[in-house]
C-alpha positions in Angstrom: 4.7 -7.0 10.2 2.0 -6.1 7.9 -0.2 -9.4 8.3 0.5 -9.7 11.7 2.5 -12.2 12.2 3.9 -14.5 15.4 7.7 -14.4 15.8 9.4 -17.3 16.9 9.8 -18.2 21.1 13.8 -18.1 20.6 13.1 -14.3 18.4 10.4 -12.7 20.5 13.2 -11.7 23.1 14.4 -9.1 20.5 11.4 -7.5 19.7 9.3 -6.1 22.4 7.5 -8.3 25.4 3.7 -8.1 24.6 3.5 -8.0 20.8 0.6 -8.4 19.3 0.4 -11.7 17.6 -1.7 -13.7 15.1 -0.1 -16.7 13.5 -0.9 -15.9 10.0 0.3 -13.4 9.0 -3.4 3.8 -16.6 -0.9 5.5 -19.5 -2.7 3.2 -21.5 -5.9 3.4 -20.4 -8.3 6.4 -21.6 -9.4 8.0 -18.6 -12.1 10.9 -18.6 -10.5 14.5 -18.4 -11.5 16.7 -15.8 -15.4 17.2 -14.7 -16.7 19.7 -17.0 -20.4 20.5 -15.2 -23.2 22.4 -17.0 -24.2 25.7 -15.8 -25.8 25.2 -12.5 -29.9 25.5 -12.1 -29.6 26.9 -9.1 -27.1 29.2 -6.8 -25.2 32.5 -7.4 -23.2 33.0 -10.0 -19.9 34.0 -8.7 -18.0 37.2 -10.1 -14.8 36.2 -11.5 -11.4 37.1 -13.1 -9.5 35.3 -15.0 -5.9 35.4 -16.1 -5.3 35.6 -19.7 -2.5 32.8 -19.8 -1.6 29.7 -17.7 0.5 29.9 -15.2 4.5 29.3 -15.0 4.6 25.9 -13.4 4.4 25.6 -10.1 3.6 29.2 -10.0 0.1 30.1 -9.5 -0.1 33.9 -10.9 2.5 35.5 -9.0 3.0 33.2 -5.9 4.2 29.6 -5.6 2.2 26.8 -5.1 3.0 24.5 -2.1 1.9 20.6 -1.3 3.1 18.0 0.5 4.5 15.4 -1.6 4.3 12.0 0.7 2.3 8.4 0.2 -0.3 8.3 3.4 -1.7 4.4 3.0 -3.0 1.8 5.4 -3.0 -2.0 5.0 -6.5 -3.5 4.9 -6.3 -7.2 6.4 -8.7 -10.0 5.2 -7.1 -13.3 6.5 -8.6 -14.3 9.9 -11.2 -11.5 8.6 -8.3 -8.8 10.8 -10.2 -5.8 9.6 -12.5 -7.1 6.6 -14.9 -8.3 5.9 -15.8 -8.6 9.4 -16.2 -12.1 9.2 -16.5 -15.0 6.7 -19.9 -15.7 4.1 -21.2 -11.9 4.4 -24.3 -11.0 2.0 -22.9 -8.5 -0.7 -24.1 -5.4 0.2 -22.7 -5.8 4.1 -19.1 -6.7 2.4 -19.6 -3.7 -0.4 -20.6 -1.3 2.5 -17.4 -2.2 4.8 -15.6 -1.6 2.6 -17.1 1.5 1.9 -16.0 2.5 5.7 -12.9 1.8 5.4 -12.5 4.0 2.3 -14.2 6.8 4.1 -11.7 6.5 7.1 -8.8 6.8 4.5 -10.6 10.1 3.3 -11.1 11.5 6.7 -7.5 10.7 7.7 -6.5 12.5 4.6 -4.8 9.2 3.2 -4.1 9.0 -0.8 -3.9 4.9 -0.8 -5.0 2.2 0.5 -3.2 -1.7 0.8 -5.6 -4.7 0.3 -5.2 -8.4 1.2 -6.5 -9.7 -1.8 -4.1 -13.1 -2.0 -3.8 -14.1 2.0 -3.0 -17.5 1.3 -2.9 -18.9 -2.0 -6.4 -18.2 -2.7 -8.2 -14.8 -4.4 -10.3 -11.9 -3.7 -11.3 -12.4 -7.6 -12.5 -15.1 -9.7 -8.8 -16.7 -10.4 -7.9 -19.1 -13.1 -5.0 -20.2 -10.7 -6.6 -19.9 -7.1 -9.9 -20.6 -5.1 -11.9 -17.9 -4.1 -10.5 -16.8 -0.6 -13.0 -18.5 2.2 -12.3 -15.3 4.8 -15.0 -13.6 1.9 -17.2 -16.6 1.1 -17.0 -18.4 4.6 -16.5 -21.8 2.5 -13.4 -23.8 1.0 -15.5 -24.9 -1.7 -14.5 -22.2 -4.0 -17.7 -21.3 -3.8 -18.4 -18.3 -6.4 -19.7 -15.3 -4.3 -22.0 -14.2 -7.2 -19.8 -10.5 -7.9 -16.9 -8.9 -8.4 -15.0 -7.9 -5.3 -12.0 -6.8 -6.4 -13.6 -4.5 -9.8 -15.5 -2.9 -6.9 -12.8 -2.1 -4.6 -10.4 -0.7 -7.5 -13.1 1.4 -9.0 -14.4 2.4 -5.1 -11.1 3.4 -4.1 -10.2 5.2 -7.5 -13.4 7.5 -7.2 -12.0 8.9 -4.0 -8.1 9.3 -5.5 -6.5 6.7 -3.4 -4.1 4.6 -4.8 -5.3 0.5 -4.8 -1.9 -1.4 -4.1 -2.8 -5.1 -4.7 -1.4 -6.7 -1.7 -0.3 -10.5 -2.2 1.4 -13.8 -0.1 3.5 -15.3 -2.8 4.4 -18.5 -1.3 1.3 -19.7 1.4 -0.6 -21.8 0.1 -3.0 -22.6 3.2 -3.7 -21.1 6.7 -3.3 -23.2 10.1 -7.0 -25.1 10.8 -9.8 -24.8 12.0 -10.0 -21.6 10.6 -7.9 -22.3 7.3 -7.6 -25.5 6.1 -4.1 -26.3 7.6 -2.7 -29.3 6.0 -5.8 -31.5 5.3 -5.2 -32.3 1.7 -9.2 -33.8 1.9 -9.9 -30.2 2.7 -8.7 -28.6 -0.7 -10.9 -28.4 -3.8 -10.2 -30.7 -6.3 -8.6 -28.7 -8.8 -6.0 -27.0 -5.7 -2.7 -26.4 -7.6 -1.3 -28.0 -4.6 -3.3 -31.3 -5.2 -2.7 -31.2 -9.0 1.5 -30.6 -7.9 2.2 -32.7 -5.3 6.0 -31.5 -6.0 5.5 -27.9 -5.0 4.2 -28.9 -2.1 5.9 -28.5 1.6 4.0 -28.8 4.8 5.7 -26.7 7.8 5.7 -26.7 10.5 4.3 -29.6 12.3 1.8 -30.1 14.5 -1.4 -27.8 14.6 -0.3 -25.0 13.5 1.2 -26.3 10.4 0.3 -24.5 6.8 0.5 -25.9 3.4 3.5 -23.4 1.2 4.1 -23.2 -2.4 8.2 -24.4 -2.3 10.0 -21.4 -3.7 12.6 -23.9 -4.9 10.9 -25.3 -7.7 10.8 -22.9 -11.1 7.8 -24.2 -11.9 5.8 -23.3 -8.5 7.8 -19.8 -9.1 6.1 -19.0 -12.0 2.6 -20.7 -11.3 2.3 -18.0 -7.8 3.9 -15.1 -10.4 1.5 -16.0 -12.9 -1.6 -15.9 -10.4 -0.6 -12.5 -8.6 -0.2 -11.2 -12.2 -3.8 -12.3 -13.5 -5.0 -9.8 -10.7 -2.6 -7.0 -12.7 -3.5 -7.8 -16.1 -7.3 -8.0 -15.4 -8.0 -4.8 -13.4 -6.9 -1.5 -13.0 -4.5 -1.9 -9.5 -1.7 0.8 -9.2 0.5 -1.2 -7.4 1.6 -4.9 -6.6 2.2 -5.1 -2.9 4.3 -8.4 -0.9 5.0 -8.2 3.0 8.0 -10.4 4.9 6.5 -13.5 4.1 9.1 -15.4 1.7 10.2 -18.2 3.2 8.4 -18.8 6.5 10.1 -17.8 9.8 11.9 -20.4 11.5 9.5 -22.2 14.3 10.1 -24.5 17.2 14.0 -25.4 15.8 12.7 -27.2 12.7 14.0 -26.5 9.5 11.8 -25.8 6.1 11.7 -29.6 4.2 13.1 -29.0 0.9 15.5 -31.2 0.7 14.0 -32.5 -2.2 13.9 -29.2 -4.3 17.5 -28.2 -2.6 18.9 -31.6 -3.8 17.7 -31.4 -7.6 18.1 -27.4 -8.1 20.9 -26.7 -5.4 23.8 -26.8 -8.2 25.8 -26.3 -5.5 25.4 -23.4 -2.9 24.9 -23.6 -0.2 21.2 -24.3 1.4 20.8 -20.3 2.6 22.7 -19.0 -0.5 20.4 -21.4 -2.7 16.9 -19.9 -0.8 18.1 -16.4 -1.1 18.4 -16.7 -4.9 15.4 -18.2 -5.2 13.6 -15.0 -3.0 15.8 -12.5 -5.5 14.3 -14.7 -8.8 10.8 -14.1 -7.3 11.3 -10.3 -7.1 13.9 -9.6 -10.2 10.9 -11.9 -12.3 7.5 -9.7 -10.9 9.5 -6.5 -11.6 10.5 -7.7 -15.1 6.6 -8.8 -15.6 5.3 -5.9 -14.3 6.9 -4.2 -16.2 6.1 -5.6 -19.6 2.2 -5.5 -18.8 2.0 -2.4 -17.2 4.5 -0.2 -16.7 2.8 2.4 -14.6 1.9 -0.2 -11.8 4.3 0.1 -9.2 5.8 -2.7 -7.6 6.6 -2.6 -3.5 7.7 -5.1 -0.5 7.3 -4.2 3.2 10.3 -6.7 4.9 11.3 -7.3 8.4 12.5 -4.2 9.7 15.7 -5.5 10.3 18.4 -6.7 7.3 21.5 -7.7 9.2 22.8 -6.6 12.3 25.9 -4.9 12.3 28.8 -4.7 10.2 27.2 -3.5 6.4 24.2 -3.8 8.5 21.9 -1.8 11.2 22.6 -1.1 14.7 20.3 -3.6 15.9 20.4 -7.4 17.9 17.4 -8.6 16.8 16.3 -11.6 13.9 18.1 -11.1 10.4 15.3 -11.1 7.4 19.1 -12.0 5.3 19.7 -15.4 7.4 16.1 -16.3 9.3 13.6 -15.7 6.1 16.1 -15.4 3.4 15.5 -11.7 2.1 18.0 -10.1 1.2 16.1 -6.9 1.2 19.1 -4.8 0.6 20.1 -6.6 -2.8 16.5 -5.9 -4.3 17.1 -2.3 -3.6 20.5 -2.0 -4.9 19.5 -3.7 -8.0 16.5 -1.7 -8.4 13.8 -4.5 -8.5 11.7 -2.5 -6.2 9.7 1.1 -7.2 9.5 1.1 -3.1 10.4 -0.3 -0.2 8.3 -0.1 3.4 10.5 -1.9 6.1 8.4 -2.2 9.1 10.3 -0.6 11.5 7.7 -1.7 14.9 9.4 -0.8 17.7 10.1 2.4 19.7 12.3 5.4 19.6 15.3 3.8 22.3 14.2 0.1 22.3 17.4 -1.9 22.9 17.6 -4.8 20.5 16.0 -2.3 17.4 16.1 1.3 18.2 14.0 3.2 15.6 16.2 6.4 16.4 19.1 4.2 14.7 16.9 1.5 11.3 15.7 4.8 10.6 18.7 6.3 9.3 20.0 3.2 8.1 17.1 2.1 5.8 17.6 5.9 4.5 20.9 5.8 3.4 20.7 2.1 1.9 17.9 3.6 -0.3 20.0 6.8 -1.0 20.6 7.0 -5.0 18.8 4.3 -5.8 15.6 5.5 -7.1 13.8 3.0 -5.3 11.3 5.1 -2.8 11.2 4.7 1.2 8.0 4.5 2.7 7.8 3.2 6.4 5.7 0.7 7.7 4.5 2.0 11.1 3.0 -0.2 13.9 -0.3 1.6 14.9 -1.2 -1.6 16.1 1.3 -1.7 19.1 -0.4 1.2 20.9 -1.4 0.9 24.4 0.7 -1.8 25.1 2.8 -1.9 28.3 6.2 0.5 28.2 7.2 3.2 25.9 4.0 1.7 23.6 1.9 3.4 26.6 2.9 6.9 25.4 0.4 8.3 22.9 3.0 10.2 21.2 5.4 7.4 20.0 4.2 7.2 16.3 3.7 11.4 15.9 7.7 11.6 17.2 8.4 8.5 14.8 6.8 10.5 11.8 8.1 13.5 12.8 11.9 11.6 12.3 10.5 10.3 9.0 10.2 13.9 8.1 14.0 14.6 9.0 15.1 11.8 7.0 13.0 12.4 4.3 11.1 9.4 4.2 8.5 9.8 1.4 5.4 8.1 2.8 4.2 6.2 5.6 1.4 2.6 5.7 -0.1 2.1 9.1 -1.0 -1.2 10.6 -3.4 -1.9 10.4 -7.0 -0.6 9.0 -8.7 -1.4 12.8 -6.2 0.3 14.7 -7.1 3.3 12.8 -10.3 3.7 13.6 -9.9 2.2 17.0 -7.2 5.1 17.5 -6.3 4.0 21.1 -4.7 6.6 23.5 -6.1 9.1 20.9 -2.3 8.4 19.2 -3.6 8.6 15.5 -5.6 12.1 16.2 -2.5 13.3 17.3 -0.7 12.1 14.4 -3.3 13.0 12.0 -3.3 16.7 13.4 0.3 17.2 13.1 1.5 15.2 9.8 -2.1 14.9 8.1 -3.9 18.2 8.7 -3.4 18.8 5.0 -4.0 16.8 1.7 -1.3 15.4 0.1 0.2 14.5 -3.3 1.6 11.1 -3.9 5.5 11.3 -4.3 6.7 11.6 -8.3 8.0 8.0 -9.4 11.0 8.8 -12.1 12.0 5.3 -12.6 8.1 4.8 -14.0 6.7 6.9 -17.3 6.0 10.6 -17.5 2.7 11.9 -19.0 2.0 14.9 -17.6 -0.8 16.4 -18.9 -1.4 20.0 -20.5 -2.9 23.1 -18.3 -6.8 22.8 -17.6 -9.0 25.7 -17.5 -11.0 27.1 -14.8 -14.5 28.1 -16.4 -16.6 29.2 -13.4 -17.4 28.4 -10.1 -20.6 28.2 -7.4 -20.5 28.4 -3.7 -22.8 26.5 -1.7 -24.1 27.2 1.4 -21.8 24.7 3.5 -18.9 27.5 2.0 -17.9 24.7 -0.3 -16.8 25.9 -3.8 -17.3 23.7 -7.2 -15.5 24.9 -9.7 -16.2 24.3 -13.6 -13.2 23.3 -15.2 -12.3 21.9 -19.0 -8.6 20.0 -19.7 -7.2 18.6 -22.4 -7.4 15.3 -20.8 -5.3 12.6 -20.3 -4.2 13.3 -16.2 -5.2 10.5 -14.0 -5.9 13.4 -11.2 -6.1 16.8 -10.3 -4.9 19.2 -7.5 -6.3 22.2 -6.6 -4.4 24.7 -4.9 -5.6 28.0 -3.6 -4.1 31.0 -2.4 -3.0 33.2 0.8 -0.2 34.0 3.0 2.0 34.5 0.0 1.7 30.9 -1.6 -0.9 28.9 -3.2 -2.0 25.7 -1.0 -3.3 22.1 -1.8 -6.6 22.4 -0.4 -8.0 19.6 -2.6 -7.2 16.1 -5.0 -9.0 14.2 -7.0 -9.6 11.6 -9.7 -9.9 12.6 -13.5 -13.4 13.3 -14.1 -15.1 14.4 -10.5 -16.1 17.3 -9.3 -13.0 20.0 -8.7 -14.2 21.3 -5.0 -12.9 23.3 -2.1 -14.6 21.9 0.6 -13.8 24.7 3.1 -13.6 28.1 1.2 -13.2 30.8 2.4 -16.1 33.7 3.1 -14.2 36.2 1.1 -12.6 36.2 -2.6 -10.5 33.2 -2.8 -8.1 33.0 -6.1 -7.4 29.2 -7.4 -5.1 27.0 -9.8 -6.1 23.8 -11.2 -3.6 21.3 -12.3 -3.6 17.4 -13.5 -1.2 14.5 -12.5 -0.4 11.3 -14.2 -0.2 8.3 -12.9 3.4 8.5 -11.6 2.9 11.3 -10.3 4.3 13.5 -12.4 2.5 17.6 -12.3 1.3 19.4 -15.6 1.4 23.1 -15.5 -1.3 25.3 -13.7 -4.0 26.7 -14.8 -4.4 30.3 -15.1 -5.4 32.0 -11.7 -9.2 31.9 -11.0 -10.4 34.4 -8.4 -14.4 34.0 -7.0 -15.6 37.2 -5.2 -16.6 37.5 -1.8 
């Protein structure tokens, strides 16, 4: 799952004995064009030689110019503080400086985005018109107003190291299970909770301790209220994705049905009671896309589902839970109708596990995604290493990637952020060294607009003493990002990225002349041509 989540007694059979369980889980904007620095105080000049035209594209002088082209994310967990903050009612700076970590981790690991919980449960990682401020940052369920912008920061934090920030939201949880959420004390909720003020979209499932308080997707109204709070997040800051997991309609627990009876009875019209919840999953989607959209068209728009559609048939070669019949997601409809820019099913188990065999959703989430425009990324279960069985082997995820390469699989999230840095068996340096050894660009979205931007220059250049080279640059601006590719062995390599207006570096330059093409990216990640060839002397 992404926010880890517990699957039911009757279920857990047909995943894998030991899981790891918690029960909870612009084109429009002006952008600065590339750093243009003033003639350095100190340091040698370097001797230089520049073409006298820009380059073909995605030639760089005479040779061509090769990058990987694949997303590299992780998800970042806040409810039951997972992996941050590291626990509730943190002073600023400690939250701000976490953060920070994690951001440098993703660097190091040579990711380009990064997935953040920023709606766990009905509440906000921003001061919300619709929503309380989320008590796994304040450590209160007052809203209590933290005093700063979290979610400003972390956009602008992650942007000034190139990664993508994919708002990551729950739609339909309105509460977690006590003591550490509020469960389904009503006396618990601020006074203004939505779910106070609309006793109607109210459903309380399941019973007993663990029981949550859930938005019901039945009723239009609650619908649109949870749409129109994920999208205040869009329209307010500068996110570059809207991300769900598998949470819909909450897996089925201890044999008792969801209670809507009441919404299924006034807006059934009909179908039957699964048919009826699965349209209401597909409204939810079809409506964000359609939002989106309108309000931003270059944010991109992503769900990472149960592994697992249907077994059999139209379906994978699997026996495990159906997302189609147990939660109501029809994940293969919202890729055939294109509602989704990606899709990241969370394909946790192992290469030759019985029930769900990765060997075999593999090439069946490839093919399903095959002319549709919609953009596989796989969600990958860091978080399972070390346990008992084929989870023992430290090579399971570098052998799963390396099939993600076969298929063609354009990107990979790992769960989660802690597991990361934890990197048990030494499984995610082995990964890292094989799949991640390089920088990579994010994967060109055609279904979302195309601004590439015009050739930038190469001016000049100074080498420090680390070996790094900063090169002087001036563009025609509006790119969202550069790449910088240098050459040897008779291509031109990605050695570095960026965001519009920093410094264009090569952090590990060579001692000798090194020749170098510049180029910018838009949002979608769509190339402009090269710059003319830049060579530095030895």
């Amino acid at each position: 799952m992404i926010s880890l989540r517990r699957p039911p007694v009757w279920a857990a059979l047909l995943l894998c004995a030991g899981l790891f369980t918690v029960a909870v889980l612009g084109l429009g904007l002006v952008r600065a064009a590339f750093h243009d620095e003033p003639e350095p105080a100190a340091g040698e000049r370097l001797v230089v030689a520049d073409a006298p035209a820009p380059s073909e594209d995605g030639v760089c002088g005479t040779v061509p110019v090769k990058a990987a082209r694949e997303l590299r994310g992780m998800w970042l967990t806040t409810v039951y503080n997972i992996d941050w903050p590291s626990r509730p009612g943190l002073a600023e700076a400690q939250v701000k400086s976490e953060y920070l970590k994690w951001l440098d981790l993703a660097v190091a690991q040579r990711h380009n985005a990064i997935f953040v919980h920023v709606r766990p449960s009905g509440d906000a990682f921003w001061k919300s018109d619709y929503a309380p401020w989320s008590n796994w940052l304040t450590g209160k369920f007052d809203d209590t107003d933290p005093g700063w912008d979290p979610m400003r920061f972390m956009v602008d934090e992650a942007h000034a190291r190139n990664l993508e920030f994919h708002a990551w939201f729950n739609p339909y949880r309105g509460t977690q299970p006590a003591p550490s959420g509020t469960g389904t004390d009503l006396s618990k909720l601020v006074k203004d909770h939505p779910l106070l003020q609309h006793p109607d979209w109210r459903i309380a499932y399941p019973t007993g301790k663990t029981g949550r308080l859930y938005f019901d997707p039945g009723v239009p109204e609650a619908r649109k209220f949870v749409e129109d709070a994920m999208l205040e997040a869009v329209e307010k800051y500068d996110v570059d994705g809207v991300h769900f997991d598998d949470f819909f309609y909450p897996y089925p627990e201890k044999g008792e049905d969801f209670p809507d009876d009441a919404s299924f009875k006034k807006y059934g019209k009909g179908k039957s009671k699964a048919d009826w919840r699965r349209e209401n999953v597909n409204t939810l989607v079809r409506e964000m896309q359609t939002r989106i959209a309108e309000m931003k068209p270059w944010v991109k728009f992503g769900i990472s589902p149960f592994g697992i559609w249907r077994n059999g048939g139209q379906g994978s070669d699997t026996a495990g839970l159906e997302s189609y019949s147990a939660i109501y997601a029809d994940t293969r409809k919202w890729v055939r109708e294109g509602w989704l820019d990606y899709i990241v099913p969370q394909l946790y188990w192992t290469i030759g596990f019985d029930k769900a065999d990765y060997a075999k959703t593999l090439p069946w989430w490839t093919e399903t995604v095959k002319g549709t425009g919609v953009q596989l990324w796989i969600g990958m279960a860091d978080y399972r290493v070390g346990e008992k069985g084929d989870w023992s082997d430290p090579g399971q995820l570098d052998r799963q990637m390396a099939l993600n390469d076969k298929f063609g699989v354009q990107g990979q999230v790992h769960f989660s952020a802690k597991q990361l840095r934890q990197n048990r068996l030494g499984a995610v340096s082995r990964y890292v060294g094989k799949h991640y050894a390089s920088p990579a660009l994010l994967p060109r979205m055609a279904r979302l607009p195309s601004a590439p931007p015009a050739a930038p220059r190469i001016t000049g250049a100074q080498r420090a003493g680390s070996g790094a080279v900063t090169l002087t640059t001036a563009a025609p601006g509006g790119g969202a990002s550069w790449a910088l590719y240098r050459t040897g062995d008779g291509a031109a390599a990605l050695v570095a990225t960026g965001r519009a207006g920093s410094a264009v570096v090569d952090p590990k330059a060579p001692a000798g002349p090194a020749t170098y093409c510049l180029s910018g990216l838009d949002r979608s990640g769509n190339e402009g041509p090269l710059s003319s060839p830049f060579t530095i002397a030895g």
